[in-house]
DRENPA-3360 file (N, C-alpha, C; in nm, 2 decimals, always signed):
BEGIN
1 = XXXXXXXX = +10.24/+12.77/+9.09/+10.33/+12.65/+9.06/+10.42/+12.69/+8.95 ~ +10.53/+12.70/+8.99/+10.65/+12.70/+8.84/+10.71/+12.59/+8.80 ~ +10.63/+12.57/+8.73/+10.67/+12.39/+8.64/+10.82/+12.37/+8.63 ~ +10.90/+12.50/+8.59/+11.03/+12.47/+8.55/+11.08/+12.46/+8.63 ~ +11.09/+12.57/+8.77/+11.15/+12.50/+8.87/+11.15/+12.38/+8.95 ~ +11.03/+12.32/+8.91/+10.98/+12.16/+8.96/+11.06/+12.07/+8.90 ~ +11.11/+12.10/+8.76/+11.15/+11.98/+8.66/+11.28/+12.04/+8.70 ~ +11.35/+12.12/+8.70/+11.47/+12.18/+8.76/+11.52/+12.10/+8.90;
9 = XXXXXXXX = +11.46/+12.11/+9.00/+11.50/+12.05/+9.07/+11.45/+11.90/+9.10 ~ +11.37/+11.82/+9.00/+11.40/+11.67/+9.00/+11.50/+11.63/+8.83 ~ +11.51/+11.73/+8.79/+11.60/+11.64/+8.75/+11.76/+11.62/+8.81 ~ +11.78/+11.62/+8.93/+11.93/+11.60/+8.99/+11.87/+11.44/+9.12 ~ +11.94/+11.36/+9.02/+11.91/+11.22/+9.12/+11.93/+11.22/+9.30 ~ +12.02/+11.35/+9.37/+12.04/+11.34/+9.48/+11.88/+11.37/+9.56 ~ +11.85/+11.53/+9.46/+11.71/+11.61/+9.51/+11.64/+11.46/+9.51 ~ +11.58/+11.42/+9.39/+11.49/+11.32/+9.37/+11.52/+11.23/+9.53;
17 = XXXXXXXX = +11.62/+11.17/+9.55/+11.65/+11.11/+9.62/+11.62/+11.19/+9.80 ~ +11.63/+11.27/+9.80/+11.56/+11.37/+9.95/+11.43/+11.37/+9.94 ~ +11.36/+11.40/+9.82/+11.24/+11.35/+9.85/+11.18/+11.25/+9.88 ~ +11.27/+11.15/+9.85/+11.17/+11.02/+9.86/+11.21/+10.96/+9.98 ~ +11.33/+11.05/+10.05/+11.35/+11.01/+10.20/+11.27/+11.07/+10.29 ~ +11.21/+11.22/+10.20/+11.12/+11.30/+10.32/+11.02/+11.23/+10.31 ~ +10.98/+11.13/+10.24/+10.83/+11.04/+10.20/+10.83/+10.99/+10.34 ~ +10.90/+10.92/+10.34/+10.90/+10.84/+10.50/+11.03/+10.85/+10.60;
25 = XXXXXXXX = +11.00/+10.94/+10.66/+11.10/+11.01/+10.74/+11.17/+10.90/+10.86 ~ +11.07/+10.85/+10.93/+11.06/+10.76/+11.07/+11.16/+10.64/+11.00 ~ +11.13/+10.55/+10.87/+11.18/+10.50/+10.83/+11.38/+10.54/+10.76 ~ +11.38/+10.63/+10.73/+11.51/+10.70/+10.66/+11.60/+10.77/+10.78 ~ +11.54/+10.81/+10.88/+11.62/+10.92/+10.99/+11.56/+10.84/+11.10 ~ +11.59/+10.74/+11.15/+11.58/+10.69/+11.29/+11.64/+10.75/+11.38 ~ +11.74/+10.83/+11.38/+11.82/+10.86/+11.48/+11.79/+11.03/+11.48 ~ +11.69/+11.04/+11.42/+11.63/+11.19/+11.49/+11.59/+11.24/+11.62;
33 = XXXXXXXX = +11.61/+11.33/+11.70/+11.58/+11.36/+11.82/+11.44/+11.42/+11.80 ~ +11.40/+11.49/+11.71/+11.23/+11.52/+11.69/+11.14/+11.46/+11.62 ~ +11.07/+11.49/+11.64/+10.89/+11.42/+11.57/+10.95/+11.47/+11.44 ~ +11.00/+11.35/+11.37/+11.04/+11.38/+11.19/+10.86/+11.40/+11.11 ~ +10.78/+11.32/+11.18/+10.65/+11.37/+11.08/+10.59/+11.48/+11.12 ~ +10.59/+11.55/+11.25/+10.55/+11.65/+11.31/+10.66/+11.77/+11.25 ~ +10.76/+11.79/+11.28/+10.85/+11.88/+11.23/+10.93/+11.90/+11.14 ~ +10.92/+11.78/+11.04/+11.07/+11.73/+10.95/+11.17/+11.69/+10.99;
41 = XXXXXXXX = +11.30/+11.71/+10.88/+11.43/+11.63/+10.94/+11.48/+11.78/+10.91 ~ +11.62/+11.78/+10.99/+11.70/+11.89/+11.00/+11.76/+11.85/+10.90 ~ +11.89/+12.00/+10.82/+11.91/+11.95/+10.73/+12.09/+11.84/+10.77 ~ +12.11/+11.89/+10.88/+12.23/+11.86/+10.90/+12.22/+11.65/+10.88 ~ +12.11/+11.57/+10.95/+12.03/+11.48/+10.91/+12.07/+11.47/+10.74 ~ +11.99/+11.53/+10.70/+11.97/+11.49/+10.53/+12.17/+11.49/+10.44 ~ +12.21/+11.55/+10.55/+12.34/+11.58/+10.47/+12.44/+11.48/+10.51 ~ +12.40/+11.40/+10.64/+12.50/+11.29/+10.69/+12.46/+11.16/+10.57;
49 = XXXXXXXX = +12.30/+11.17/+10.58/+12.25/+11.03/+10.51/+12.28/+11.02/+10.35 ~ +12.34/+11.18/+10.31/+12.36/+11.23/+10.16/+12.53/+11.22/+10.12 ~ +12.57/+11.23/+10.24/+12.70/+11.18/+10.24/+12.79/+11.32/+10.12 ~ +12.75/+11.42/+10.17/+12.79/+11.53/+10.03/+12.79/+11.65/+10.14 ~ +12.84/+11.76/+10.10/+12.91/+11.88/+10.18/+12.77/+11.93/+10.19 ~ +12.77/+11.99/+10.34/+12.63/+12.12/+10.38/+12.64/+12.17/+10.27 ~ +12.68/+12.28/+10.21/+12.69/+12.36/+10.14/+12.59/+12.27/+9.99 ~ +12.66/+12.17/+9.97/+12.58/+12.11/+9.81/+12.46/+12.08/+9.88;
57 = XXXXXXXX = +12.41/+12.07/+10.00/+12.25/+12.00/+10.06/+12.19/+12.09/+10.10 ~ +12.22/+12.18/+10.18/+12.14/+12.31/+10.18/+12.12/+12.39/+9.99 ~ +12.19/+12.38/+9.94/+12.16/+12.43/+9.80/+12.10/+12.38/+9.75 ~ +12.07/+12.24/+9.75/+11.98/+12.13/+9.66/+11.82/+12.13/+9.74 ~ +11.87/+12.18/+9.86/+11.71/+12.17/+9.96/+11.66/+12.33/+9.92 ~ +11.78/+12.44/+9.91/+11.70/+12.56/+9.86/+11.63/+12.56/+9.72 ~ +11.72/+12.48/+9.64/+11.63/+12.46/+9.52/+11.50/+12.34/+9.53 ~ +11.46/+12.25/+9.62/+11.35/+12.22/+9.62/+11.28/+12.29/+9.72;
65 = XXXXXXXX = +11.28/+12.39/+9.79/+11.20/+12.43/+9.82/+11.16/+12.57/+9.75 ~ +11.22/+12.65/+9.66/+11.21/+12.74/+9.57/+11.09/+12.68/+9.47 ~ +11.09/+12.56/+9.43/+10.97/+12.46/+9.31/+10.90/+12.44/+9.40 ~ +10.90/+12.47/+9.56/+10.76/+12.37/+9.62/+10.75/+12.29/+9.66 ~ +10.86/+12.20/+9.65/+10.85/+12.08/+9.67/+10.84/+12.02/+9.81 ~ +10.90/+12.14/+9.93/+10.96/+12.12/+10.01/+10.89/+12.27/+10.12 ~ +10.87/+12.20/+10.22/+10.83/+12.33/+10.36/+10.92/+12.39/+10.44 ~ +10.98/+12.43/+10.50/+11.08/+12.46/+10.59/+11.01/+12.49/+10.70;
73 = XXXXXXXX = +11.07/+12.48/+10.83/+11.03/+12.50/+10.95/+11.16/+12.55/+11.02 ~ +11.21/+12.70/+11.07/+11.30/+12.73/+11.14/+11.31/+12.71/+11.31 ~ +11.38/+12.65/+11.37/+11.32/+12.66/+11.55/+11.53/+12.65/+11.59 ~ +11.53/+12.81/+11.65/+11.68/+12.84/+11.62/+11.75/+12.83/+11.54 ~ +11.88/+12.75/+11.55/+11.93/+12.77/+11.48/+11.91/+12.69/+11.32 ~ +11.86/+12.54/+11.37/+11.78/+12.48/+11.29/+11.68/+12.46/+11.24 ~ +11.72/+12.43/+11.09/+11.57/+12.41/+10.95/+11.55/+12.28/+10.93 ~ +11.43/+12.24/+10.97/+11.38/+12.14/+10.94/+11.25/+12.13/+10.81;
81 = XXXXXXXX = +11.28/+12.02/+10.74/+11.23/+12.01/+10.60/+11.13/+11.89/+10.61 ~ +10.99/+11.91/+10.50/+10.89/+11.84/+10.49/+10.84/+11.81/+10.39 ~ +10.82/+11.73/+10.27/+10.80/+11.73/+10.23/+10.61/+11.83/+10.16 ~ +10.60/+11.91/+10.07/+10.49/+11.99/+10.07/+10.39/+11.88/+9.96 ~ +10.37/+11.83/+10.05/+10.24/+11.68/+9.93/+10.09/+11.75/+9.87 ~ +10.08/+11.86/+9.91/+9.96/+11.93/+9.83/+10.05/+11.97/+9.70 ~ +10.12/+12.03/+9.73/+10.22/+12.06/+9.53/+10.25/+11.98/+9.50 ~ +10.30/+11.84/+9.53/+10.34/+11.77/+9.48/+10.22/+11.67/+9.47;
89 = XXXXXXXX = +10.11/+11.68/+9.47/+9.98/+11.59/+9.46/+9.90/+11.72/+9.32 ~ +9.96/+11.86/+9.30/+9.88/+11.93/+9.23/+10.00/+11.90/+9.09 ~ +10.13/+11.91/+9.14/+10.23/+11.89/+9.03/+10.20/+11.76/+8.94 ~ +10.17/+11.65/+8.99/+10.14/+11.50/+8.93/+9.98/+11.51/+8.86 ~ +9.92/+11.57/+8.93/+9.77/+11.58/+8.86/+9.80/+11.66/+8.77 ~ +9.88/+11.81/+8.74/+9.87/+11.92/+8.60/+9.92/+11.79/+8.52 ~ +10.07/+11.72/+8.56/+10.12/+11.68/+8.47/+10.08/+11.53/+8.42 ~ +9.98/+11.45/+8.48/+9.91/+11.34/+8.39/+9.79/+11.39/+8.31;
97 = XXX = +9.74/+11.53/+8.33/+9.63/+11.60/+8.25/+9.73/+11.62/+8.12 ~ +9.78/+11.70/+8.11/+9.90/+11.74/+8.01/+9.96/+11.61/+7.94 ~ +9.99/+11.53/+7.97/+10.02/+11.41/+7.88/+9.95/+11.31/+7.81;
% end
């Protein structure tokens, strides 16, 4: 676990804000054609609902998945993203021990 890249990529309110859409996918991406809890959301999905250029959403999704935060699943041409809740259940437990 690299703490700094964790705190690195929540501190930008959009990342914050993809995660807490990957929390509840079914709810945030209705109009997904796959099993959003089975496979994730593509990112092209996260970048309509983010309203901001591929380019700034795939960079913000490489940086949360570089900290962990985040799983990837490739099936052709598209990457679909999952939230990774064991780091992010081990990141919350270091950091309320630590405070």
């Amino acid at each position: 676990m690299n703490e700094k890249l964790i705190f690195k990529a929540l501190a930008n309110d959009t990342r914050r804000q993809i995660l807490a859409w990957l929390k509840e996918p079914k709810q945030h991406f209705p109009t997904a054609q796959s099993d959003v809890i089975r496979d994730g959301v593509c990112c092209g999905l996260i970048q309509q609902k983010a309203g901001l250029a591929q380019s700034t959403v795939c960079h913000y999704l490489g940086l949360l998945e570089q900290a962990g935060l985040v799983t990837t699943t490739r099936s052709g041409q598209w990457t679909f993203y999952k939230r990774n809740e064991v780091e992010i259940a081990r990141f919350i437990a270091k950091l309320a021990a630590s405070l």
